[in-house]
C-alpha positions, 0 to 999 in steps of 0.5 A, a space after each residue: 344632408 340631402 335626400 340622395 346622400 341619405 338614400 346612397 348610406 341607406 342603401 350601403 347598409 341594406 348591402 352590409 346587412 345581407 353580406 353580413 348574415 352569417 355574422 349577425 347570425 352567429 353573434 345572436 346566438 352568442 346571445 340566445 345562449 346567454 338568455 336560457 333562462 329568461 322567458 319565451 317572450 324575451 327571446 323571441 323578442 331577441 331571436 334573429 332568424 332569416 325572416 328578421 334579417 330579411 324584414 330589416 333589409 326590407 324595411 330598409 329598401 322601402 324607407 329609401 323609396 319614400 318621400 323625404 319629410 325634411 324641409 317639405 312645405 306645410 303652409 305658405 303665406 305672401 304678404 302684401 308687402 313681399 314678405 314670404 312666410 313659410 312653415 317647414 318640417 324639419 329633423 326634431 334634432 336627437 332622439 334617444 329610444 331606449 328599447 329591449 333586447 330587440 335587434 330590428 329596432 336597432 335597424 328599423 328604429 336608426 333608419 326612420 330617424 336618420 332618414 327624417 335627418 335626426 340623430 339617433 341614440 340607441 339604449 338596448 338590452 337588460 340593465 344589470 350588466 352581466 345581462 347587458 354583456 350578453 344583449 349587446 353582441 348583436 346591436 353591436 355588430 349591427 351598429 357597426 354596420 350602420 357606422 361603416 355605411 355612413 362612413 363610406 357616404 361621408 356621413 357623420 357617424 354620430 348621427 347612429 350612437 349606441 349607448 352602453 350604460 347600466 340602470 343609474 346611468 340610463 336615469 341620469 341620463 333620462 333625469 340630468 338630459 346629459 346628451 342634449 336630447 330633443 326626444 325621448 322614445 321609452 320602448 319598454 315596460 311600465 316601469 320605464 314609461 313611468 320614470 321617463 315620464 315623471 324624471 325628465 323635462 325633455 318631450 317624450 314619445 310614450 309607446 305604451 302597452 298593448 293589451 288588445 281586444 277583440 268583440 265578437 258580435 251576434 251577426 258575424 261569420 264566426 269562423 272568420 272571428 276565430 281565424 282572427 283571434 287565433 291569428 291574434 296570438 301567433 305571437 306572443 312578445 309584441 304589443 299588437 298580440 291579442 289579449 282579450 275576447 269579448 263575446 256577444 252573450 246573445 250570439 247564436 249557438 253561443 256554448 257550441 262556438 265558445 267550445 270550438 273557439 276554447 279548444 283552438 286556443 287550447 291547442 295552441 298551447 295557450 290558458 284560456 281564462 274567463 269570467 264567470 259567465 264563461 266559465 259557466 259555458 264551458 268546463 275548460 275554461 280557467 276562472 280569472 283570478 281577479 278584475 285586475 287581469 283584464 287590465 294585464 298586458 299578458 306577452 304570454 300563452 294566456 287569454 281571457 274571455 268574457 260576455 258582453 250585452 251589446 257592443 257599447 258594452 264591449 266599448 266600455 270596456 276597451 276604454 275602461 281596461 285596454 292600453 290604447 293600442 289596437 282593437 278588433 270588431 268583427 261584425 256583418 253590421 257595418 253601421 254597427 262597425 263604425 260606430 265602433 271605431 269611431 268611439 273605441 279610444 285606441 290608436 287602431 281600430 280594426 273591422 273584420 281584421 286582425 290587430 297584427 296589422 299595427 306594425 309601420 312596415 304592414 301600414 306601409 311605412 316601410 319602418 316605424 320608431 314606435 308604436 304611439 300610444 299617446 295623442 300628441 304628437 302623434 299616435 299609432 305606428 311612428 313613421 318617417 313622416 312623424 319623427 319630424 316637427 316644424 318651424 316657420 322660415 320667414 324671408 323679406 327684403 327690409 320689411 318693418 311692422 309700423 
């Protein structure tokens, strides 16, 4: 499949999208009515309003304009004898990414595939099945968008499958490789990571959790850190929210912008939680139940703060407690700065910026698959350029090692 048939079934489905609102919207309320008891934090990770739909055609349009990473060219070598080496990208082949609830992922996640040439396989929604009858109505309605725009563009409709499978199906699956899967994407708690990673022989692409910091130094523009840390938890169901603050204990004026800073997070309707030298600081703060909490992924209206002495302290800490996602310093030092993101060991590591930022389409990738947590094969957001991997295209006339 070449890049003009891609883009041409790309763009059919940015149009069936738009022409299609109104039924996207009604078939999400379908399930929003059926999640009243589940928690914030799922539901507004299946809420699709105008701003979503807008985003995934957005998201949409700008992988059309991007470069195609099938078949480009990584290294070239001739031989003396005439002999043309050449390493290529090519499709990893069929990817299987099992998510939750999430219908943006059902478009943002099967585009960055497709466009790379790969297939595409999408588990959704909650396991047991009375949850699953309720989740699917969205990601059904928008699978069968994807299958009429691949079908008006005479492409395959396999190459976007939507599974629906309850919990013993999905571990076969994982465990048995039924569907002759090249790579697995597990977008989901812990839990599921742990099995896929202990279940399955098939390479797996671990999007892990967040659990992001923010260390604020003693020469900083504090109104610039508190922006950063309010803006951190404007949402409170995505990996890149902020979780925890670390505070210079020698910061000027420490009580007074600890109180200041208490009273913003506060007003956002959040439980602000700290150590005990926080908590000494300031009467509304909430004393942290246990060590464990800084190691808590919160997806909820809680945050925890604590003092440190430096900012290897603040390091050491990342790297002890977060989940290697995203990090934030702020700090008038750049020096200090670097140093700082060079060490802390996570996937984005932000100066004077707020760890929101780590979405695909904000770095410019227009979608992302996921956001990597791992090292290999690659970490942080998952572009088109990522879902790729690469084999080598060797062309002679006769030639023989002798």
């Amino acid at each position: 499949m070449n890049n003009v048939t891609k883009n041409r079934t790309l763009s059919s489905l940015a149009q069936l999208i738009i022409q299609n609102r109104e039924q996207i919207f009604a078939a999400n309320q379908r399930d929003l009515a059926g999640c009243a008891t589940m928690g914030p934090s799922l539901s507004d990770r299946l809420k699709v309003d105008s701003a979503k739909i807008d985003a995934m055609v957005a998201a949409v349009e700008k992988v059309i304009l991007l470069e195609d990473p099938q078949g480009r060219v990584l290294y070239q070598y001739q031989r003396q004898d005439g002999l043309l080496i050449e390493n290529r990208s090519v499709p990893f082949g069929k990817i299987l990414i099992i998510y939750e609830s999430r219908p943006d992922v059902t478009i943002e996640a099967a585009v960055t595939a497709f466009k790379a040439g790969n297939q595409i396989l999408l588990k959704g929604g909650k396991e047991s099945l009375h949850t699953n009858l309720l989740l699917l109505h969205t990601n059904l309605l928008l699978v069968g968008l994807w299958h009429q725009a691949l079908a008006e563009n005479g492409v395959d409709t396999s190459f976007v499958k939507y599974l629906q499978m309850d919990r013993s199906q999905t571990q076969a699956l994982i465990r048995d490789n039924t569907h002759n899967i090249d790579l697995i994407i597990p977008r989901g708690g812990e839990k599921l990571i742990e099995f896929v990673q202990k279940n399955t022989s098939v390479p797996a692409l671990i999007s892990g959790r967040g659990n992001n910091f923010l260390y604020i130094d003693k020469q900083c523009d504090f109104a610039m850190a508190s922006r950063i840390a309010v803006d951190g938890k404007q949402r409170l169901s995505v990996c890149n929210a902020l979780d925890k603050v670390l505070l210079h204990d020698k910061l000027p004026n420490l009580p007074e912008k600890l109180s200041g800073l208490v009273q913003q997070l506060n007003d956002m309707g959040l439980s602000v939680f700290g150590d005990k030298e926080v908590c000494a600081l300031s009467r509304n703060v909430l004393v942290m139940p246990n060590e464990e909490m800084w190691s808590e992924e919160f997806l909820s209206a809680k945050i925890l703060i604590g003092l440190v002495a430096d900012s290897s302290g603040a390091i050491s800490m990342i790297n002890r407690y977060s989940g290697g996602h995203s990090a934030v310093i702020v700090s008038g030092d750049r020096a200090l700065a670097v140093d700082f993101q060079q060490q802390v060991d996570c996937a984005a590591v932000y100066h004077n910026a707020s760890s929101r930022f780590t979405d695909g389409g904000e770095f410019g990738l227009g979608a992302e698959i996921a956001i990597s947590t791992q090292k290999l094969h690659f970490r942080g957001p998952v572009g088109l350029g990522e879902l790729v991997t690469n084999k080598w295209f060797i062309d002679g006339q006769g030639q023989i090692r002798e």
